[in-house]
N, C-alpha and C positions, 0 to 999 in steps of 0.2 A: 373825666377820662377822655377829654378832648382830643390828649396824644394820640390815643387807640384809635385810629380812623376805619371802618369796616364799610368795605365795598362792596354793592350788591349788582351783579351782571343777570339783568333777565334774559336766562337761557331759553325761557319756557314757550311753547309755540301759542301764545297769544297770540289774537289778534290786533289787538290792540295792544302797543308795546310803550312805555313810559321809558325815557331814558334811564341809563343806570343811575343808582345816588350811592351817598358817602352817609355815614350814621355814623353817631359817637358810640353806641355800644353793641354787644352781639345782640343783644334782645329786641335793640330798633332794626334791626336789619333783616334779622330772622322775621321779624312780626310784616316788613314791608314785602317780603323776597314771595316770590310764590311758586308752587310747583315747576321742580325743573331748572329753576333758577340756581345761579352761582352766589356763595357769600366768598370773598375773601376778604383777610385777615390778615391787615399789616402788623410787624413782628410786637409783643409786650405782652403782661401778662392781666389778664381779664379774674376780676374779682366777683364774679357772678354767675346763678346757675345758670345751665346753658339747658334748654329741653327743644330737641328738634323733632317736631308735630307734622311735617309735611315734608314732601319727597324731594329736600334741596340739597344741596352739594355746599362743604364747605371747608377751605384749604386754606392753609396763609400763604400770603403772597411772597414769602422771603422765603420758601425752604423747610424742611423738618425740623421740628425744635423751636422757633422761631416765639411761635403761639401758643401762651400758654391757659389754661382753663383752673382756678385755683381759689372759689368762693369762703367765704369764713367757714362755713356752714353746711349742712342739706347734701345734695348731691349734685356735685359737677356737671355733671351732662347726662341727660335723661335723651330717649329716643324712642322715638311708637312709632314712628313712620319708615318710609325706604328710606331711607335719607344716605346722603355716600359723606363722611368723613375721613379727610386725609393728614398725617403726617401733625396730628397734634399732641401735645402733652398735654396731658391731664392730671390734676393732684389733687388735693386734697386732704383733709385729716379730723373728719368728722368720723368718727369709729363708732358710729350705729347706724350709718348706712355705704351702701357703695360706691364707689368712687363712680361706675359708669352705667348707668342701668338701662337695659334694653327690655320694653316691656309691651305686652299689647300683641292681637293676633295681627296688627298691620304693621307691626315693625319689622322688616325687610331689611335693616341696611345693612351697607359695606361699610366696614374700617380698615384702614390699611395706612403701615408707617406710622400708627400713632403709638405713643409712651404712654402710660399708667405709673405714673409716681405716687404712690400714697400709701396713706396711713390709715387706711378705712375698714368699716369691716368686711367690705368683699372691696378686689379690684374690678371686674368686671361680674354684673350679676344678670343672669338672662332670665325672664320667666313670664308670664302668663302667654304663653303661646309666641313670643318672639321664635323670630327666624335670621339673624345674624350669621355676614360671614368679615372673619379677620383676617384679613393678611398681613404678613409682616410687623406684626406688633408685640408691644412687651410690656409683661404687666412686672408690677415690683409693688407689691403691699408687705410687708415685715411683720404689720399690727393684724393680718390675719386672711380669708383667704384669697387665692389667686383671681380663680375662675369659678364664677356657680350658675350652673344650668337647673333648675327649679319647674316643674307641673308636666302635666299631658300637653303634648303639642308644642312644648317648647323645644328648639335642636339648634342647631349651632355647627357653622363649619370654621376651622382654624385653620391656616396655610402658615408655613412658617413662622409660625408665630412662638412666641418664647415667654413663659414664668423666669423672671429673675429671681423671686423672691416670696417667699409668704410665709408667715407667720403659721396658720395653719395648713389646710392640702393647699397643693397647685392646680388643682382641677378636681373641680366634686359637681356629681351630675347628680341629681335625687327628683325624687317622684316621679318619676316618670317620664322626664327628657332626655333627650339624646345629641351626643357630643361627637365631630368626626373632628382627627387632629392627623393635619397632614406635614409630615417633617417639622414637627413641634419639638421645643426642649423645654423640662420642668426639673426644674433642680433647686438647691439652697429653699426645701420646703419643710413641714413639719408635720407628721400625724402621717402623709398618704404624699407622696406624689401625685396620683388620681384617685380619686376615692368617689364608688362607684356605689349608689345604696337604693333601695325602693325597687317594690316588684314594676315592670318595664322601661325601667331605667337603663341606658344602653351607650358607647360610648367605642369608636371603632378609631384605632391610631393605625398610622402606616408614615417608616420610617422616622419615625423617632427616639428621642432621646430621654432618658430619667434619669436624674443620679443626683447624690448630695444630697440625699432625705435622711431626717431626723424621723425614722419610721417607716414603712414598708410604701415600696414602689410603685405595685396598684394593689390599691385594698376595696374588693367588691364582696358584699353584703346584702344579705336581705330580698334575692329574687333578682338584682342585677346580671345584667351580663355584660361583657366586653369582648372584643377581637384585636389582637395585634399583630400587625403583618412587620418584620424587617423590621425591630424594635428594639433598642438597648437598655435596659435597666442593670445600674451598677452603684458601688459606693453608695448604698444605704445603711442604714443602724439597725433597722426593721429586715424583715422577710422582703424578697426581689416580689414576692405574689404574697397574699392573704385574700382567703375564700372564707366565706360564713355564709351560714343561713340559704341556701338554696341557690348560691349566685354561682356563674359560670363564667370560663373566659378562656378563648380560645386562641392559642399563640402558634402564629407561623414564620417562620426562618428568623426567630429570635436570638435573642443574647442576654442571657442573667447571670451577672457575675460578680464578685470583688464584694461578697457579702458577710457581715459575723451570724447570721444565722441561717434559716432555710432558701433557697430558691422559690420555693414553694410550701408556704403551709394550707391545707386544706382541712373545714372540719363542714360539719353543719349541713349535712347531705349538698354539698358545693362541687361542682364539676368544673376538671379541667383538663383541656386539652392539648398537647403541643406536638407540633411537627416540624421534622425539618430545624430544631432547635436546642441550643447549649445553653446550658447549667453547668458555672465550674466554678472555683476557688470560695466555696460556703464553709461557713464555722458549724452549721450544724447540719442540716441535712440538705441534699436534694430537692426532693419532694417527701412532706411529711402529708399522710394522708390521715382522718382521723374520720372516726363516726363510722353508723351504718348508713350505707346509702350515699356515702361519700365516694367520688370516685376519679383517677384520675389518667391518661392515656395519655401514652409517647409516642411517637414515631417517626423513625429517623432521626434520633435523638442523640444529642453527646453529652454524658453528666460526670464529671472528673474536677480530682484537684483538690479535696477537703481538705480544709485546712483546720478540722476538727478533730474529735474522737469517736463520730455519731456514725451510725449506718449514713448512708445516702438517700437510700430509698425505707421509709419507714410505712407499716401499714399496719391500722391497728382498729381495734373498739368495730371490727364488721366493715371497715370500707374496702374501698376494690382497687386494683393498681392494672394496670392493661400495656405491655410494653412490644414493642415490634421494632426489629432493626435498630435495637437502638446497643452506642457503647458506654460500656461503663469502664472507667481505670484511673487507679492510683486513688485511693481509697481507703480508708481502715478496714470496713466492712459496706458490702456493696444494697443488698436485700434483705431485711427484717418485715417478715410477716408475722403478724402477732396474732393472738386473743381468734376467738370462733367465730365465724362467720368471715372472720377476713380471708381474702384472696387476692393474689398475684400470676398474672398469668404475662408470658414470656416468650415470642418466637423469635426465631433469627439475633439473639441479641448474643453481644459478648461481655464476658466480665472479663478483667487482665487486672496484672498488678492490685490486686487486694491484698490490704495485707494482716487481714483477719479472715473470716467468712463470707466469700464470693454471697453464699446465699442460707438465711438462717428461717426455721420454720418454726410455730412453738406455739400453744396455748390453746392448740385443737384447729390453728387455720393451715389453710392449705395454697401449695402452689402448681402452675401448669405451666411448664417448661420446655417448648419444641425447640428442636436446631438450632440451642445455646450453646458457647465456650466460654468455658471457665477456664483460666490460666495465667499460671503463679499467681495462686491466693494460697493461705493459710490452711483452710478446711474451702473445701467445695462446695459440698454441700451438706448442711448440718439438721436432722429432722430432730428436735428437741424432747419431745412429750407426747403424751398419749394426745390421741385425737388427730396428732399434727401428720400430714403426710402431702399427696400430690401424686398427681404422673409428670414423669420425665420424661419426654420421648425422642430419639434421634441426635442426643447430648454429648458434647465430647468437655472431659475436665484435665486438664493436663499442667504437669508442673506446680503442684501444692504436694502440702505437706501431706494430709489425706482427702484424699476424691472424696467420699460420702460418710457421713457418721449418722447413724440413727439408733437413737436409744430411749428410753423410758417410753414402751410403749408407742412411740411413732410408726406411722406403717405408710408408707410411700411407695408408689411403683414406677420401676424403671425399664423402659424396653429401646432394648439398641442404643445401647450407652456404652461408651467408651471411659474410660479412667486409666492416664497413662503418666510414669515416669513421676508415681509420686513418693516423696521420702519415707513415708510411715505405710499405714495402710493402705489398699487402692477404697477399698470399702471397710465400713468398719461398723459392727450390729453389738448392742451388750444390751446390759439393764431392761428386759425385758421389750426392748425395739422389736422389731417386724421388718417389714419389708418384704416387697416381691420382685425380684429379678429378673427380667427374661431378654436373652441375646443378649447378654452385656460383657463389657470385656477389657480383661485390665492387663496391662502389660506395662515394661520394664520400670516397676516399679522396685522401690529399695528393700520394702517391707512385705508383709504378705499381701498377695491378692484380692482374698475374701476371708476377712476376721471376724470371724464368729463365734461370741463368747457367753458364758450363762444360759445356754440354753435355750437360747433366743429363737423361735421357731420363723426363722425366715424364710423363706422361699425363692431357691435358686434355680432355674430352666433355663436350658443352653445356655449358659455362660460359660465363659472362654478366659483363660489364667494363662498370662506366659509370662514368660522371661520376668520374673519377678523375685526379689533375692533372696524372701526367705521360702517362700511356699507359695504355688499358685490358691491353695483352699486352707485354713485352719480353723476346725472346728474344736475349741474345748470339751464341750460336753454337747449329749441328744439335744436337738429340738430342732434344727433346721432338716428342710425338706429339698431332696434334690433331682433333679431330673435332667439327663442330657449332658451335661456338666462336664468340661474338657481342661486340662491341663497341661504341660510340658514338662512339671516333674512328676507323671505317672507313666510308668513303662507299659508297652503295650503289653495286652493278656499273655501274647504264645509266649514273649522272654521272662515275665516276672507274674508271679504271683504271690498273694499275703495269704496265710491260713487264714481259713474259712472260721473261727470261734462260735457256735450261737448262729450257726448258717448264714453268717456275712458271706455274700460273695466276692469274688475272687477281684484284684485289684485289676483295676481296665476295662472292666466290665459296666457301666454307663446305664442305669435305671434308676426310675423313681426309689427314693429312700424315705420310707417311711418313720415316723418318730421313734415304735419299735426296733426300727432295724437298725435306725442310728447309733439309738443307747446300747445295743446288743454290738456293734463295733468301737463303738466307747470304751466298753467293757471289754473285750475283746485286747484291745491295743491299736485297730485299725482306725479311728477315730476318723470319718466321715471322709477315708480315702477310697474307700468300697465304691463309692456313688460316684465317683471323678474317674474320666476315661482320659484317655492321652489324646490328644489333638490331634484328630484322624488325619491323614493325607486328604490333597483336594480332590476334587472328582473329575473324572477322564474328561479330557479334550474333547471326543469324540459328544459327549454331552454338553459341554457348555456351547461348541460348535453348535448341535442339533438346536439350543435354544436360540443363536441367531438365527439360523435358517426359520426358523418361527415364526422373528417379528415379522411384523405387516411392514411389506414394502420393502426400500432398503436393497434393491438389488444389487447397485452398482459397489454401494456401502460393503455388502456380504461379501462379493468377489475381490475388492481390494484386503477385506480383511485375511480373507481364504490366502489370497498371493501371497500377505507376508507369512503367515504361516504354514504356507509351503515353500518360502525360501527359507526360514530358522530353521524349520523340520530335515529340509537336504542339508541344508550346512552344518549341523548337527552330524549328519550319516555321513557326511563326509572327513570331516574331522575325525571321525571315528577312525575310517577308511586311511585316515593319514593325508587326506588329501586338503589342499588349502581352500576352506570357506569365503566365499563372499562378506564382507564386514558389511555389516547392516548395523544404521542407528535405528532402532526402535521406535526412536519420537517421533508422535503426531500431533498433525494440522487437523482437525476437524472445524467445519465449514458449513454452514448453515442457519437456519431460523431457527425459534427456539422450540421441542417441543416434537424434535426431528428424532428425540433418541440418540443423542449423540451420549450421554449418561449411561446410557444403557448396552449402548457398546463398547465404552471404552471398561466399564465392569467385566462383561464378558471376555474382551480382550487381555484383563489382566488376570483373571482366571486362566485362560487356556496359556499363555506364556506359564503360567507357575506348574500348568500339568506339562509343559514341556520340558522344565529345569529351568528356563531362560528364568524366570524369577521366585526369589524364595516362595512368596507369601500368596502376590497375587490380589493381594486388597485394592480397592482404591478408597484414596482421601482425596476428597471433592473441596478447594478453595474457591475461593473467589479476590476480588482487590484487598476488601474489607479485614482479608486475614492475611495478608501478606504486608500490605504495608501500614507502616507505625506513623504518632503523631508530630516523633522527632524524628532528628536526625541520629544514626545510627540504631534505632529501635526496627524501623525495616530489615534489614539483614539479619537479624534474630529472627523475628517472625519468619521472615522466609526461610532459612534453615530448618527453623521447630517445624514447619509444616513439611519441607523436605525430609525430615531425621522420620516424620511420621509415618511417609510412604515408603522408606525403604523396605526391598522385598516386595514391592505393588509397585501401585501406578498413584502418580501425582495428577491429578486432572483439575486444569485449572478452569474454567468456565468465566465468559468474558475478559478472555487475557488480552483484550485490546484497551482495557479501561487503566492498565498501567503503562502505556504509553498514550496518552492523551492528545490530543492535536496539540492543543496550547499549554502544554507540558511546562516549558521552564526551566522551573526547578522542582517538579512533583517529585515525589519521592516514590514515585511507579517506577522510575526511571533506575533506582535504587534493586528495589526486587529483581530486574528485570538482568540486570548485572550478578547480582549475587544468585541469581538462578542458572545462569550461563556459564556459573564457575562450580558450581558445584555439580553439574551436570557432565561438568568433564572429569573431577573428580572423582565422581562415584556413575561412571556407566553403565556400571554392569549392576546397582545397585536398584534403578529407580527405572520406568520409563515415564516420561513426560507427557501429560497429552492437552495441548494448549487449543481452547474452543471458543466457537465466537462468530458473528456474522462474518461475511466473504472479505467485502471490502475492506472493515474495520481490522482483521487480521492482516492485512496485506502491510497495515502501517506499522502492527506489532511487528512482523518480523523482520522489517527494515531498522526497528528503534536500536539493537548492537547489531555490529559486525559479526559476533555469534553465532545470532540468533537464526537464522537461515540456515546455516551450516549443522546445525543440532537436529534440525527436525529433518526424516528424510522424505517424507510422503507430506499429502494436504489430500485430505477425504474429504470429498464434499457429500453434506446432506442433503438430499432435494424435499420440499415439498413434497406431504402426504397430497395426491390425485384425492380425487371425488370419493372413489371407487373404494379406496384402500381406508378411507375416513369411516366410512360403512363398515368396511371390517372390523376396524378397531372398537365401534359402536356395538356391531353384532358381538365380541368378544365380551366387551363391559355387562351384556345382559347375559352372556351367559355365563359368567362368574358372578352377576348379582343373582341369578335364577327370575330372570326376565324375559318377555318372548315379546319378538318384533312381526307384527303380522305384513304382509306381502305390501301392502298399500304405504303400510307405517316406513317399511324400505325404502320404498320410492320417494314417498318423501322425503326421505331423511338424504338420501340420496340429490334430490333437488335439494334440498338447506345445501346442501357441504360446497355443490358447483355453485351453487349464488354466493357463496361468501368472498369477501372481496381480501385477497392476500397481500395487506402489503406488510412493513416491515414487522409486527407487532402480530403478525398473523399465529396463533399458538399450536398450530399442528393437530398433533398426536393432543395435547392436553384440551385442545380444543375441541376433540371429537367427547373427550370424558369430561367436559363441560358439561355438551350438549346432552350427554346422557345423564347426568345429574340433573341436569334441570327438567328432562322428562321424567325421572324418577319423581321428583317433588309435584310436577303438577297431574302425573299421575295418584298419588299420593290424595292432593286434592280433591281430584274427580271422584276418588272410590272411596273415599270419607263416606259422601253423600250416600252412597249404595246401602243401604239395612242390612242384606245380605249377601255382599260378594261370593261369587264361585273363587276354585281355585283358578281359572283361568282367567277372570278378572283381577283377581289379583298380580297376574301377570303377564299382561299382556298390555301391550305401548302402541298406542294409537295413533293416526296422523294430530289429533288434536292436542296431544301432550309435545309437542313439537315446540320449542321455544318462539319462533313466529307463528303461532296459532292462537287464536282467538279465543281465551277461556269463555265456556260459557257464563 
């Protein structure tokens, strides 16, 4: 091997220095070189193992690739020490051991720019306490796996570095070491992309890439865990994630897509978490969650695009699904929660486009539903069988065939739900379902409002039926229970009434109906229109007025709101008179932090317009960006419409309307709504009023984004900041609707908290005062646990020490 000339430069701070030498192989060179010192390696390829035992440096003198390392036998290159290696190839095709082994708790080194060509059975293998870091490098094993990190105390950091190829995973961390992969790619793999097993086994990627696996993308097992931050997994044959056995792994600002089966399968009491990340175009599910004690949480999440025939989100065998903010659309079916003990719970999210069942319940499990939309799906919501139910709360389902169906026993409760504009029923009870209703409200729907059939003893309180095309209520036969209950096809008491049969009362009249009274107007011919009253008129001006004079603070707020409704109120009298009105636009600016009650006035404000005539209805429907604009092009101006068609007759109030004009806008499709709001608003004037809300400055750019848009709105209310003083109010009010008492001392201080608090943008107001009283509640809570025997004054009474900065004892 004479050709192979190998130079050794003593780097090392001896003091005693020996000129550099020349050696015929790496072994003489290595054996001569000593701490510190340089080997290089002129270009050819070395048929010998190579084991670097001491902390030398060694690079070939011609360039990457030059130098290659490719023994019969054994292992290539071994390493226990720091040792730094650069820009070498390595190969190999001894397949019972690995091509590069880093072993020993003194092995330290750096690789960087080298190849792993082989045939081995691992390409790179780390374990007994090594601590390697790669950069730039690439491993390519075919005969089996890529990367293997092995014991306690072994970890491993990877920079750019790339799996070309492996036979089996691209990266498996087991017993108990630990893997960080920074802008790594692992693809053309088998069995796992990463595969992740042994309880403290751990294994954390940021930016990177997986795809081209014959088998799921990371597969953690067995008390693992993982994190991926800004990570692609795509183009596998497996599941994008597989959980077992107690492992977790936790994904932020991801991307799992382009798969024949799930996004995610979870069994084995396995946790999983995602934020801030998409799931889309799966053959079979989403997220499939499985087991008790299995459980898996979204948020901020986008899951769309099936290209199967499966739910998206499945939940079954007792596991748990936990979802916020997150969108769901284009989907066959969006939500299956199965079998008992399972649960789903739901805030802020949307379904769209399903084109089965937005959300199906069944087998005794249960869902928790707040401030969802459901729209154009098939069935809304579907409560299957006995045991199966939920609360819904705050829910609007719009544009499906039927809003709710609950049958065989199901019993679900719904408050302040909306179901609108759907082809068949809005609600729909038979086969011995249940349910419980309260404030819900279905309108311009095709079919009936509230179908109820068999005798189904449901339970309706205030609910509200309109404009709906067969019947706001239809009960077939006794069994449902009614209280409050309003319609628009019941005429009121003084013009119409239905004989009394069996002492039904008279039609318009609006009270509890009991199971007796039902059957007794069943029988009768009145069938469960006795207990539905007509849709009262709103309530006088002069009252919803008195409830702003109310709120805490708000002064300058109240007198702008008074002005405009005391110029609609003259121009009203004047028109009367014959004389020509002032033209007033309606729209407003509202202006401030969040928390200011800007919600709460623009409610009020659209009440008192509807007691004035200026507006039918008087509602408001509260959006935000998330419901206005879509993921395509032309999808935005639908959405915008459906939520304008919503508020006709009320107020449109849109909250944060500066986030559909963005600084670095482009081509957002905010830009979209923002147009198709401005045309329909001249279209329908007299239809809607607008009311667009949102910090100062950020509004100023909204209303410069059309030509319009300034021209529509005529006023801009600014909200100021709740004072010290007025935070106390709102505090004193919280305990006295909890029936809490704030003694003289507890004031003051609470009074000091509110001036010490520092306001800047993020600052929560009003919600910020009902923070702080919650949080005194709980730690008062605390304190009178410990008591044997509180009084009732103890019981209620809030101290300086239940104060959020106070000191528990």
């Amino acid at each position: 091997m004479a050709e192979h000339r190998v130079r050794v430069t003593q780097d090392s701070a001896s003091r005693w220095r020996r000129r550099a030498g020349e050696y015929d192989t790496l072994a003489e060179a290595l054996a001569a070189a000593e701490p510190g010192d340089t080997v290089t390696v002129r270009p050819g390829t070395f048929r010998e193992n190579v084991v670097l035992d001491k902390p030398v440096t060694i690079v070939p003198a011609q360039g990457p690739g030059s130098v290659r390392i490719d023994p019969p036998s054994g292992v290539p290159l071994t390493v226990t020490a720091a040792a730094t290696v650069r820009d070498l190839v390595i190969e190999g095709s001894d397949s019972s051991v690995p091509a590069v082994l880093v072993t020993g708790p003194d092995a330290r080194p750096a690789l960087s720019g080298c190849r792993v060509e082989t045939r081995s059975a691992t390409g790179v293998e780390v374990t007994g306490g090594a601590r390697p870091t790669l950069r730039s490098c690439v491993i390519a094993n075919p005969a089996g796996l890529g990367l293997r990190l092995r014991g306690e105390g072994t970890a491993a950091a990877f920079e750019d570095c790339e799996v070309a190829a492996a036979g089996q995973a691209g990266i498996a961390v087991l017993g108990g070491a630990a893997a960080a992969l920074d802008r790594c790619k692992v693809h053309h793999a088998s069995g796992a992309g990463v595969l992740l097993t042994d309880p403290g086994s751990a294994a954390e990627l940021t930016g990177c890439e997986i795809y081209e696996i014959r088998g799921s993308g990371v597969q953690a097992e067995a008390q693992a865990a993982g994190r991926l931050v800004d990570c692609e997994i795509h183009r596998v044959t497996g599941n994008g994630l597989t959980l077992d056995g107690e492992a977790e792994l936790v994904l932020t600002g991801c991307r799992v897509h382009d798969l024949p089966e799930n996004g995610a399968d979870l069994r084995g009491r396995a946790r999983l978490s995602l934020s801030n990340s998409t799931v889309r175009d799966f053959g079979r599910g989403a997220l499939s969650v499985w087991d008790q004690g299995t459980e898996a949480v979204a948020e901020s999440c986008e899951l769309h695009g099936s290209s199967g025939e499966y739910p998206a989100l499945w939940v079954s065998d007792g596991a748990r699904l936990t979802l916020t903010d997150c969108s769901l659309h284009d989907l066959p079916d969006a939500l299956f929660v199965l079998d008992r003990d399972s649960a789903a719970t739901a805030e802020g999210c949307s379904f769209s486009r399903i084109r089965s069942s937005a959300v199906s319940v069944s087998g005794g499990a249960g869902v928790t539903l707040t401030g969802c939309r459901v729209q154009e799906a098939g069935t809304g919501l579907w409560f299957r069988d006995h045991g199966s139910g939920g609360l819904l709360t705050d829910c609007e389902i719009s544009d499906v065939a039927t809003g709710v169906i609950v049958t065989k026993g199901a019993d679900p409760v719904l408050r302040d739900c909306t179901v609108r504009a759907s082809s068949d029923a809005g609600v729909y009870v038979s086969a011995q379902g249940r349910g419980t209703f309260e404030d819900c409200r279905v309108s311009h729907g095709k079919g009936f409002g509230f179908h109820i059939i068999d005798g189904c003893r449901t339970v309706l309180t205030r609910c509200r039926a309109e404009q709906n095309g067969r019947a706001g209520f239809e009960f077939s036969e006794p069994g449902p229970v009614v209280e409050g209950c309003t319609s628009d096809d019941v005429a009121p008491a003084a013009t119409a009434e239905v004989p009394a049969p069996r002492s039904v009362p008279p039609v318009g009249v609006a009270q509890p109906l009991t199971a007796a009274a039902l059957a007794s107007a069943v029988a009768g011919g009145a069938a469960g229109t006795a207990a539905i009253g007509p849709i009262p008129d709103c309530r006088p001006a002069e009252e919803a007025l008195a409830e702003l004079d109310a709120l805490v603070g708000l002064a300058t707020v109240k007198q702008e709101v008074r002005t405009l409704i005391d110029l609609i109120s003259v121009g009203r009298r004047r028109r009367q008179a014959g004389l020509k009105a002032p033209s007033l636009r309606r729209h407003l600016v509202f202006t401030g932090a969040p928390g200011t009650g800007k919600t709460t006035v623009a409610r009020l404000y659209g009440e008192i317009l509807a007691a004035l005539g200026v507006l039918q209805r008087g509602h408001l429907v509260e959006v935000a960006r998330v419901d206005l604009v879509g993921e395509h092009i032309g999808s935005t101006a639908i959405r915008t419409a459906a939520a304008f068609d919503r508020a006709r007759g009320g107020v449109l109030f849109i909250d944060e309307a500066y986030a559909l004009a963005p600084e670095d806008g482009g081509r957002d499709f905010g830009r979209e709504a923002i147009d198709t709001l401005v045309k329909l608003m001249e279209d329908h004037r007299d239809e809607v009023v607008v009311i667009v809300a949102g910090y100062t400055a950020e509004m100023e750019r909204f209303l410069s984004a059309n030509p319009g848009v300034s021209s529509r709105f005529s006023r801009t209310i600014t909200f100021p900041d709740y004072s010290a003083d007025e935070l106390l109010e709102i505090a004193r009010a919280q305990c006295a609707e909890h029936e809490y008492a704030l003694s003289e001392a507890t004031e003051g201080a609470l009074l000091d908290h509110f001036a010490t608090l520092e306001r800047g943008p993020n600052f929560g107001n009003g919600r910020t005062a009902r923070q702080v009283f919650e949080t005194m509640v709980e730690r008062h809570a605390m304190r009178v646990a410990q008591l044997a025997d509180p009084s009732t004054e103890e019981l209620q009474l809030l101290v300086p020490g239940d104060l959020p900065t106070a000191r528990l004892p």
